[in-house]
N, C-alpha and C positions, 0 to 999 in steps of 0.2 A: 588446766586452762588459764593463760593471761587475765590480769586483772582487766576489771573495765577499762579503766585508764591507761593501761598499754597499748590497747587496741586503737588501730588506725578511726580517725571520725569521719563519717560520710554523711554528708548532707544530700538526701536525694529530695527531687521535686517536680512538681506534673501539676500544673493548672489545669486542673479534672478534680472530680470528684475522684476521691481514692477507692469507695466502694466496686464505684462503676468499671475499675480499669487492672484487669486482672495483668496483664503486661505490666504494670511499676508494681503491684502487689507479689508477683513472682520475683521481678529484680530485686524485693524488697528482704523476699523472704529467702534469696540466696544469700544477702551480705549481714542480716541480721545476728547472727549466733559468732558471726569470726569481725565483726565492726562494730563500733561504737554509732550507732545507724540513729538520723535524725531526719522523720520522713514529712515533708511540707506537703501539703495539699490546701485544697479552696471550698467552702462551702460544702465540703463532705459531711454525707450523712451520718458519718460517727466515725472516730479514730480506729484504727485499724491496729486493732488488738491481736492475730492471729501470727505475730511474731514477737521477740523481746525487743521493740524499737520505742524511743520517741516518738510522739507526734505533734505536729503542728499544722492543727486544721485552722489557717485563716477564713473568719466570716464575713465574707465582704457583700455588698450591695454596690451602689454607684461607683462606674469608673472601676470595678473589681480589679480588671488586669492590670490596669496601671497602678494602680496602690499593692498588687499582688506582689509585684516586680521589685519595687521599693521595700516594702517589706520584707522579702526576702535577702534582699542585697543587705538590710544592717541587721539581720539574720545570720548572715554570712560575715558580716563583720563582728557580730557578738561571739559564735562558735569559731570561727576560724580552722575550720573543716582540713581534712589531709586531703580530701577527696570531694569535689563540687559533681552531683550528677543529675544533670538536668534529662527530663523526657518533654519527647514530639517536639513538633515545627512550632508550635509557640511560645518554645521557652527560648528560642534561639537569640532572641532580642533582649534577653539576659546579659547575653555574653557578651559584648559591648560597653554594658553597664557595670558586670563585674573585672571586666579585665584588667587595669587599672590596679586593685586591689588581690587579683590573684596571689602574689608571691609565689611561693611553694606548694598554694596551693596545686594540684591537677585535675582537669576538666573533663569530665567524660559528654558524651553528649550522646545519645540512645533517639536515630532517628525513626520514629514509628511509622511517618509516612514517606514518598519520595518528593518534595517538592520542586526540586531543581526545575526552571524553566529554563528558553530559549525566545526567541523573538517571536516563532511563529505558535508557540503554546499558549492555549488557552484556559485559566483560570482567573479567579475569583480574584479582585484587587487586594487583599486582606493577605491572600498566599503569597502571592509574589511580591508584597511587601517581607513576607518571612525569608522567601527563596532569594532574594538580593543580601538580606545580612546573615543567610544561609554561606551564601558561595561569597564573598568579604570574608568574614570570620571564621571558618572551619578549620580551618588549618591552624588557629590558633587552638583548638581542640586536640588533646592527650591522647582519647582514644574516642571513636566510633562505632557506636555500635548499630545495625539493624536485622531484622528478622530474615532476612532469605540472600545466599547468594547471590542469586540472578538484582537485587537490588544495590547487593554490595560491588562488584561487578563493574556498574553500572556509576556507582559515586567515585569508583575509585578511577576510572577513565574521565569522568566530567568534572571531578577537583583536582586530581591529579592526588590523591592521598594511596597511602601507602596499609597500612593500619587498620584494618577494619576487623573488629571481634563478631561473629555469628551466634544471635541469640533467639533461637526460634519460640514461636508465637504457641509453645506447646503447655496448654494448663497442666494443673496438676491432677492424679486421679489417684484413688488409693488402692484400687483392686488390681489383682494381676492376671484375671482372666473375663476376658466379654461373659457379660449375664447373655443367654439365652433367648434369644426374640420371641415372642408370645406370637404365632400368626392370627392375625384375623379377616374377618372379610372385609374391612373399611381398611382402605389402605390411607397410614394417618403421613402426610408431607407439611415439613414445619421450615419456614424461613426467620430465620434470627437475623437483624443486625437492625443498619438508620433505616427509619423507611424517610426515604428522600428525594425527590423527584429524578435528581439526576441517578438514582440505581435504575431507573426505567421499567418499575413496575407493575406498572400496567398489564403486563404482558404475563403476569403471573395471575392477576383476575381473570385475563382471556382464558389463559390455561386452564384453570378452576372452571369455569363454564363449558370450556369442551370437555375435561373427564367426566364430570359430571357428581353424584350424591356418594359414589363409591369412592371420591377422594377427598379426604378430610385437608383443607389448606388450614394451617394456623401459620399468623405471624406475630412473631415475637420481638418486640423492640419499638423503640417512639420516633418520628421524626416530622417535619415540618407537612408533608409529605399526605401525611395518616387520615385527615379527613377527609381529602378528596379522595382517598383508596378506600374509604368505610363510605362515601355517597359511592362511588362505581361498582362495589358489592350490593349495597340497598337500592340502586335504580336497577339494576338487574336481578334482586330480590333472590341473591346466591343463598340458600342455608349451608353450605360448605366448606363455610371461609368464615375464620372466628381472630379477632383480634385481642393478643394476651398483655399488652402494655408493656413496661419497661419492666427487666427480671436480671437480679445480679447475677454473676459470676455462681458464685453460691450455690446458688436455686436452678443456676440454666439445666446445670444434668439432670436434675429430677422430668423436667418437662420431657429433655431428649431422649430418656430411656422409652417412652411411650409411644415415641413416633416411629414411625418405618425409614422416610428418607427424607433426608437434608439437605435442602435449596442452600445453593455459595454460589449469585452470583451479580458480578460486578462487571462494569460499561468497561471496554478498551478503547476508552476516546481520552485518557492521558498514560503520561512514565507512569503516576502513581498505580492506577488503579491496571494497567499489562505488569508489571513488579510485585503486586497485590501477593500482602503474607500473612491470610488471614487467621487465626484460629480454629473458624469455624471446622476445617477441615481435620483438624484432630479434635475438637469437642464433638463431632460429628462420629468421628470414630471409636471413640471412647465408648459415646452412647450404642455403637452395633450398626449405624445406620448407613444404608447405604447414599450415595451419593451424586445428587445430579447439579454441576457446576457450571459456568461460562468459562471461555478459552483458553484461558490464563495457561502462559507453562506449567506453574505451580503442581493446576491439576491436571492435564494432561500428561507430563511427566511422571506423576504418581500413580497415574488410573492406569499408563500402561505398565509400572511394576508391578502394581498391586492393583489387580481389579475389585476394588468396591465401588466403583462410581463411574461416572461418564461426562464426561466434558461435550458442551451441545452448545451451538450460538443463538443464543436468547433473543438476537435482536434482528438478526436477518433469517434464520427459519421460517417458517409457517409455524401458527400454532395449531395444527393437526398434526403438524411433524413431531413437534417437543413433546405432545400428546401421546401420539403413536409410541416415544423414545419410552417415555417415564411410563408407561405401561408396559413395555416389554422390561424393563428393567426391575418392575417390582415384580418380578418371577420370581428374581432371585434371593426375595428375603429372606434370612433365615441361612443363607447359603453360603453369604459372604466375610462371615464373621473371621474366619482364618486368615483372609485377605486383611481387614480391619485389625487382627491383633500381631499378625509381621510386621504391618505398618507401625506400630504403636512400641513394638519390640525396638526397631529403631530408634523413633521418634521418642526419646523418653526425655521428660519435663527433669528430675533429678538430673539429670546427665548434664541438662543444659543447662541446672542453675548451678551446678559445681563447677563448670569450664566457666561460666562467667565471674563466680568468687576469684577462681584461681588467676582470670587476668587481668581483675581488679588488684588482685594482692602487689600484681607484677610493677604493678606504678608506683 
């Protein structure tokens, strides 16, 4: 093995907490053993020890992003990195700041979400401040990377970029065969991810009130979202819907082996969220579970190779309908687990962080 110091220096970086974001933790933990790997993060709950890297958790309070930015940038001037790799749509206002100073360096940029607007899109002033020094500067980007085809696709028609690396949103697992579903008569359904207004969830409290005490709802994750969805459980005085807070990376598979089926689903009222590359859908599988999603190609293209799940439109059904669905579908627990580990034979996380070292090397 090359000394440390022969080894190429990569500066990666994600204005996130690093525990929370199993995405840079994976990218981290492909280039770690063959890079001289120096990983920034912000206010993280503890350096992330789970591979041989540096770390540098900035702890900031006021103004965070803006001093996050700055310090990184004479960060970058101190190391003077072979390799600058920023993650998500907020670091893109970086590149800007570091251009200037690039040299020899090379710029990866690892887009997590799609933000690209248009005139007639609607989002959040905050985004499309990102989406304007998105589509400006990208092309002054090395290499790009995002989770799904149909995304990449998609950037590579609206920048006109050539170059796009595919790094799918697939954690890591260590076993190589599905554990066994325990059947019981509570049939347990878990949603993970923001609980946020715009997921439009409501429609999963209704749900839970028409199955009734036979379906266990747990939601797992935080968002702005959460106490009006914990008063609309306690004014209708549901005992079947239990809220489990925020749960790392880590810890998610313990929860998921217990469940029966796993809710994925997301509004089609932007690019991002029809392009949607979730995870869930292999944490989903990993744990045995079947799966009931919204429209997305993603999972409709998948549910028809590999049936463990069903794609259903959350927002224009009836909820007697989604009822009627996710009850005929839990027959088949226990049944679809050969479904779930073909998928998984594919889909494997080693595979995709080795293609991502190797076109990292390639710059």
């Amino acid at each position: 093995m090359k000394k440390k110091t022969s080894r190429k220096k990569v500066l990666m970086a994600v204005y996130n907490d690093i525990q929370l974001d199993g995405r840079v933790q994976r990218a981290a933990r492909a280039l770690a053993y063959d890079f001289d790997l120096l990983l920034c993060s912000v206010n993280s709950s503890s350096d992330y020890t789970d591979v041989p890297c540096r770390n540098a958790n900035f702890k900031l309070g006021r103004f965070a992003y803006i001093r996050f930015l700055f310090k990184l940038l004479f960060l970058f001037l101190k190391e003077r990195p072979d390799i600058l790799y920023i993650h998500d749509y907020n670091m893109v206002a970086f590149i800007p700041m570091v251009l200037p100073f690039l040299g020899k360096s090379k710029l990866v940029y690892d887009a997590h979400e799609t933000i690209a607007v248009n005139k007639r899109s609607e989002v959040v002033k905050i985004v499309r401040y990102f989406a304007c020094i998105e589509k400006r500067y990208i092309k002054h980007v090395d290499l790009v990377i995002t989770p799904i085809e149909d995304r990449a696709s998609f950037m590579r028609r609206f920048y006109g970029l050539k170059d796009i690396h595919i790094f799918k949103n697939i954690p890591i697992y260590s076993f190589t065969q599905l554990p066994e579903k325990k059947i019981e008569e509570k049939v347990k359904i878990i949603y993970q991810g923001i609980l946020n207004k715009n997921r439009k969830l409501d429609s999963l409290i209704f749900l839970a009130e028409e199955l009734g005490n036979q379906f266990q709802f747990d939601f797992v994750g935080y968002g702005t979202d959460e106490d009006r969805l914990k008063k609309m459980v306690s004014d209708r005085k549901l005992t079947n819907v239990k809220f489990l807070g925020k749960v790392s990376p880590q810890n998610l598979h313990k929860y998921l082996l217990h469940a029966d089926i796993g809710l994925a689903f997301y509004p089609m009222d932007s690019i991002n969220t029809r392009f949607c590359a979730p995870n869930k859908i292999y944490e989903y599988a990993q744990a045995g579970l079947i799966i009931v999603s919204s429209n997305q190609w993603l999972f409709r293209d998948t549910f028809k190779k590999y049936p463990f799940g069903v794609a259903v439109d959350i927002i224009h059904d009836p909820i007697s309908k989604l009822a009627d669905e996710i009850r005929e579908i839990a027959k088949i627990r226990g049944k679809s687990l050969k479904y779930s580990q073909a998928f998984l034979s594919e889909n494997n996380a080693e595979k995709e962080m080795n293609a991502l070292k190797d076109r990292i090397f390639e710059l």
